[in-house]
C-alpha positions in Angstrom: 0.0 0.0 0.0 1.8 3.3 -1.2 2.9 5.2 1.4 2.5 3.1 4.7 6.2 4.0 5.7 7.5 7.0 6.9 11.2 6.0 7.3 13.1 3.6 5.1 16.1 2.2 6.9 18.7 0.9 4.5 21.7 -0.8 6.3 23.5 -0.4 10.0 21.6 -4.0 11.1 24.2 -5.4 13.5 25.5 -6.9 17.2 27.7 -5.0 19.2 29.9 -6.6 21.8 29.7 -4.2 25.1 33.2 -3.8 26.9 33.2 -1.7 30.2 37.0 -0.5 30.4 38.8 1.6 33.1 40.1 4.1 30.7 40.6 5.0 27.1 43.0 4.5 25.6 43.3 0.8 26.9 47.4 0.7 28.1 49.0 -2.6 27.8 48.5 -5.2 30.1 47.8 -9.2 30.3 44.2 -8.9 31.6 41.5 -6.0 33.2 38.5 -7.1 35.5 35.6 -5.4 33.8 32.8 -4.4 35.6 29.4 -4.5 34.8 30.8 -6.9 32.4 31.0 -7.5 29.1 27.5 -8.1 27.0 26.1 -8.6 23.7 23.1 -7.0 22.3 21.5 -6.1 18.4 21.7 -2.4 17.5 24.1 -0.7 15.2 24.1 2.7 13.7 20.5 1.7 11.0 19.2 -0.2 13.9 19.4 2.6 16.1 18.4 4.9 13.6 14.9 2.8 13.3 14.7 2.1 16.7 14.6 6.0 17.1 12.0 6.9 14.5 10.3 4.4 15.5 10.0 5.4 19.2 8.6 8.9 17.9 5.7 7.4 16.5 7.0 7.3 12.5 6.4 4.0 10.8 9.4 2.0 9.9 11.0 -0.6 7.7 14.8 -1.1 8.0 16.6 -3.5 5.0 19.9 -4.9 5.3 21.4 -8.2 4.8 21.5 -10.4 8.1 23.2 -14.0 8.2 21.5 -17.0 9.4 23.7 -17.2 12.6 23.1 -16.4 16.5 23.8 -12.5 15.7 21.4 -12.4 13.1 18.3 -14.4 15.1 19.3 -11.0 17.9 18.7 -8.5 15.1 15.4 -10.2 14.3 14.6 -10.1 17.7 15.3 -6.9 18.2 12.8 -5.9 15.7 10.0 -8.4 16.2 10.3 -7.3 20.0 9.6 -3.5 19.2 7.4 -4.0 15.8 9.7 -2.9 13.4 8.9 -4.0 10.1 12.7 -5.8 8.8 13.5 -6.9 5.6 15.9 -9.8 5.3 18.8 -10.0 2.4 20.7 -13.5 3.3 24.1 -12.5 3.8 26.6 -15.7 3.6 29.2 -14.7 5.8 27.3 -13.8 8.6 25.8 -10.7 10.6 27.8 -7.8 10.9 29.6 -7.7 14.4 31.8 -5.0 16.3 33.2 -4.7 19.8 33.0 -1.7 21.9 35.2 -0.2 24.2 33.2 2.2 26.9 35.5 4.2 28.9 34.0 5.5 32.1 33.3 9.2 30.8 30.9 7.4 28.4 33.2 7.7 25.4 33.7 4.8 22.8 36.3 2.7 21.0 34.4 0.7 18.1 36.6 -2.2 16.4 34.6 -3.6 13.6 34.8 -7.1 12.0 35.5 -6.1 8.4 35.2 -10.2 7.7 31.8 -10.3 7.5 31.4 -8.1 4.1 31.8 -9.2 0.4 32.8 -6.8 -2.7 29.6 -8.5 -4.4 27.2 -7.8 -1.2 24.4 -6.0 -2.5 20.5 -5.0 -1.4 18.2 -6.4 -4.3 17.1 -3.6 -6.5 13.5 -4.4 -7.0 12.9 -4.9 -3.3 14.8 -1.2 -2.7 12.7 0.1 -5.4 9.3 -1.1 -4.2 10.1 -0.4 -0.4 10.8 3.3 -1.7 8.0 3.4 -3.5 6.2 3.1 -0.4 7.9 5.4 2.2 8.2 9.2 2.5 12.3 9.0 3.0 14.9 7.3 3.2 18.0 7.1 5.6 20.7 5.4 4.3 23.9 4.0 6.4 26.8 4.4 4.8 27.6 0.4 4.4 29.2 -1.1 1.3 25.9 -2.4 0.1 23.6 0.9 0.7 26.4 2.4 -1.7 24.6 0.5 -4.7 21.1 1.4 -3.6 21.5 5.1 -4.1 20.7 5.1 -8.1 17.6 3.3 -6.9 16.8 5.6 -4.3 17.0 8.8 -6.9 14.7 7.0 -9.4 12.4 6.4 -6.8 12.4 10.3 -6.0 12.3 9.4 -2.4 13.8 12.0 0.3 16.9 10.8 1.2 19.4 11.4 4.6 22.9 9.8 5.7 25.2 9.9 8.2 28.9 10.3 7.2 29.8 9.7 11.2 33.6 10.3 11.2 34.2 11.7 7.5 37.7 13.3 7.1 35.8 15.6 4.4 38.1 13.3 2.0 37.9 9.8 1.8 36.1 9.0 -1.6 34.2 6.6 -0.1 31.8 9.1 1.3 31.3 11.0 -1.6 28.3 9.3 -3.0 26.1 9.2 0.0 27.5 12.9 0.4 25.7 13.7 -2.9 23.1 11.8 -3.3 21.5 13.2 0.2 19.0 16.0 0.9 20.0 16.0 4.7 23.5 14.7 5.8 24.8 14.3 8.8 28.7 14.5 9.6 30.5 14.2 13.4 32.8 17.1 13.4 35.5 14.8 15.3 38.0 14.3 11.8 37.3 17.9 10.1 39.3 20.6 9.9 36.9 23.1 8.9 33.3 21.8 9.5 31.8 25.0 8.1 33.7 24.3 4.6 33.2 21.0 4.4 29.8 21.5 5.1 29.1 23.5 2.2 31.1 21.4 -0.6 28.7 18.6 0.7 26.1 21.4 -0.3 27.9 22.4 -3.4 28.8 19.4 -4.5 25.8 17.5 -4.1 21.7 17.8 -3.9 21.5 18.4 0.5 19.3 20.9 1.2 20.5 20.8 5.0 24.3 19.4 6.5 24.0 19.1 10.0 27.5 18.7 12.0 27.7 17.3 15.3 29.9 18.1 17.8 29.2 16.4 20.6 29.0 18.4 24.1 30.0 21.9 21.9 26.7 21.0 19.9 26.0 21.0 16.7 26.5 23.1 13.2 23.7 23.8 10.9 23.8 24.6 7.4 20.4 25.7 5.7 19.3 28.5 3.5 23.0 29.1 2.8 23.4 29.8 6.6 25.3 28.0 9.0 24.0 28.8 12.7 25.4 27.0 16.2 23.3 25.0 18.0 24.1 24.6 21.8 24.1 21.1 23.3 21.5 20.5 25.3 22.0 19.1 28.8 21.3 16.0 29.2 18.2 15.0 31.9 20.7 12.5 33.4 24.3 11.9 34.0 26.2 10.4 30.6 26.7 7.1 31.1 27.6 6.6 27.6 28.2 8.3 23.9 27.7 5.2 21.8 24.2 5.8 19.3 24.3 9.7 20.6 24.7 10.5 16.8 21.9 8.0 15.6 19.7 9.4 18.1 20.5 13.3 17.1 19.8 12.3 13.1 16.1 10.1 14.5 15.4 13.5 16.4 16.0 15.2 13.2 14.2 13.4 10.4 11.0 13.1 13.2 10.9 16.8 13.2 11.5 17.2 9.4 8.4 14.5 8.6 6.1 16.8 11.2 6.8 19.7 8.6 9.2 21.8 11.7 11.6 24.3 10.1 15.3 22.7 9.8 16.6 24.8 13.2 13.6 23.4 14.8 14.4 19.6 13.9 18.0 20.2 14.7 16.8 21.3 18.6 15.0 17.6 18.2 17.9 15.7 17.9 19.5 17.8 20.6 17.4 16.9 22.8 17.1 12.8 21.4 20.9 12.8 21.1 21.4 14.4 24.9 18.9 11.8 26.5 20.7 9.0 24.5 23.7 10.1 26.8 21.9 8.8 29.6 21.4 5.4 28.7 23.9 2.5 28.9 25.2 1.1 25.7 23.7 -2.4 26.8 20.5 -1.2 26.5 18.3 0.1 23.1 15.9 2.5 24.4 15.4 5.4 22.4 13.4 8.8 23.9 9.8 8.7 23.0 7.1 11.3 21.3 6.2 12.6 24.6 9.5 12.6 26.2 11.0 14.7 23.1 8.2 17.5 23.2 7.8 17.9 26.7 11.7 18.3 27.3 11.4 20.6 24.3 8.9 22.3 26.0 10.9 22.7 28.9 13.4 24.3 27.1 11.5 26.9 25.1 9.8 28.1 28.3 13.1 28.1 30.3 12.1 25.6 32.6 14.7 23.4 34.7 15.3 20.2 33.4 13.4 17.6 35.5 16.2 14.7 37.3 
């Protein structure tokens, strides 16, 4: 039925293995006690990004390929569990993994397990085209198989957002889903001038919006051919943790865009998603909510206290 989603998820379906460490950088030595531990849960970058949309009431379908292995039957779960609609591609080699490294300031370390990908991985065409054909935008994670879906994506005339996460405003690999974006989304942590990178992305390609993060110093908007500072938002907890702050930030974002809010509007959205997802422990997947969002945004626009 056209038009039943409002967020297409491409990619970003994963498990992350949760490390606890003293400090980071991890010095040398022959063993650590961790505490809490060490667990394992589903939820990379596109599964947080659908976890959060989905949280704010916008319908969801995320796509990705998933192996038939004990990671992938946690991804599945992770959707069934909170009625996200997920679209299988078998992937032979097996669910994409990664470990992460949480120091006790809440800052990550993620190590990746480049194994599980193949040069001829790729998300079927007609099944891109006809999930497009039924949603009002796309996000699209910047994984090796997404990269092929974009020409797809374009013919489908679907609105279309990515996150370039750690781009060095070089790397070619990042160009495509650079361009091919209406609304990109890039950590400041590798650039050497946000603001101009920003704009080539603008220049260069079809976004209407570039937002850069910058974690507790906020975030940079471009729009209208402006670039404005928004402040960080304090979070309504302490920061126990970094890891899917950025996911959160871009699911604040695109909820605010789909209401029809003006871009510096949406960007105060995934403020305020980004800052709450601060709060919550890397073991657990629990996005902010519809209600949560607009109160706490109500709280800030009247100059009320935060509530803790």
């Amino acid at each position: 039925m056209a038009g039943d989603t409002d967020v297409l998820v491409l990619g970003g379906a994963g498990v992350d293995t949760i490390v606890h460490v003293p400090q980071l950088p991890l010095p040398y030595a022959d063993s650590y006690l961790i505490r809490p531990g060490i667990e394992t849960r589903a939820g990379q970058t596109g599964d947080f990004v659908a976890l959060g949309v989905s949280a704010l009431g916008l319908r969801t379908h995320h796509i990705d390929m998933i192996g038939d292995d004990h990671e992938g039957d946690l991804v599945r779960a992770l959707h069934r569990d909170r009625g996200i609609a997920l679209t299988e591609v078998p992937q032979p080699v097996g669910t994409k993994r990664a470990v992460n490294l949480v120091g006790p300031d809440g800052r990550r370390l993620s190590l990746y397990d480049d194994s599980r990908a193949r040069e001829a991985d790729r998300l079927p065409e007609d099944a891109v085209l006809a999930l497009a054909a039924r949603s009002r935008h796309a996000h699209v994670s910047i994984t090796h198989p997404c990269a092929f879906a974009l020409p797809a994506l374009l013919r489908a005339a679907v609105t279309i957002s990515t996150d370039l996460h750690d781009w060095d405003g070089h790397n070619p690999y990042h160009e495509p889903f650079a361009r091919a974006a209406d609304v990109v989304f890039v950590s400041t942590a590798a650039l050497a001038d946000p603001e101009r990178t920003m704009r080539r992305i603008a220049e260069r390609g079809r976004a209407r919006v570039v937002v850069a993060t910058a974690g507790a110093e906020g975030a940079y908007l471009l729009a209208d051919d402006e670039v404005t500072h928004v402040p960080a938002v304090p979070p309504p907890a302490p920061v126990v943790d970094s890891n899917g702050a950025g996911d959160a930030f871009a699911s604040g974002f695109l909820f605010g865009q789909l209401t029809g809010e003006p871009p510096l509007r949406c960007a105060l959205y995934g403020a305020v998603a980004g800052a709450y997802a601060c709060t919550v422990a890397s073991t657990r997947t629990d996005p902010i909510g519809r209600d949560a969002l607009l109160a706490r945004v109500a709280e800030l626009e009247s100059g009320m206290p935060a509530h803790r």
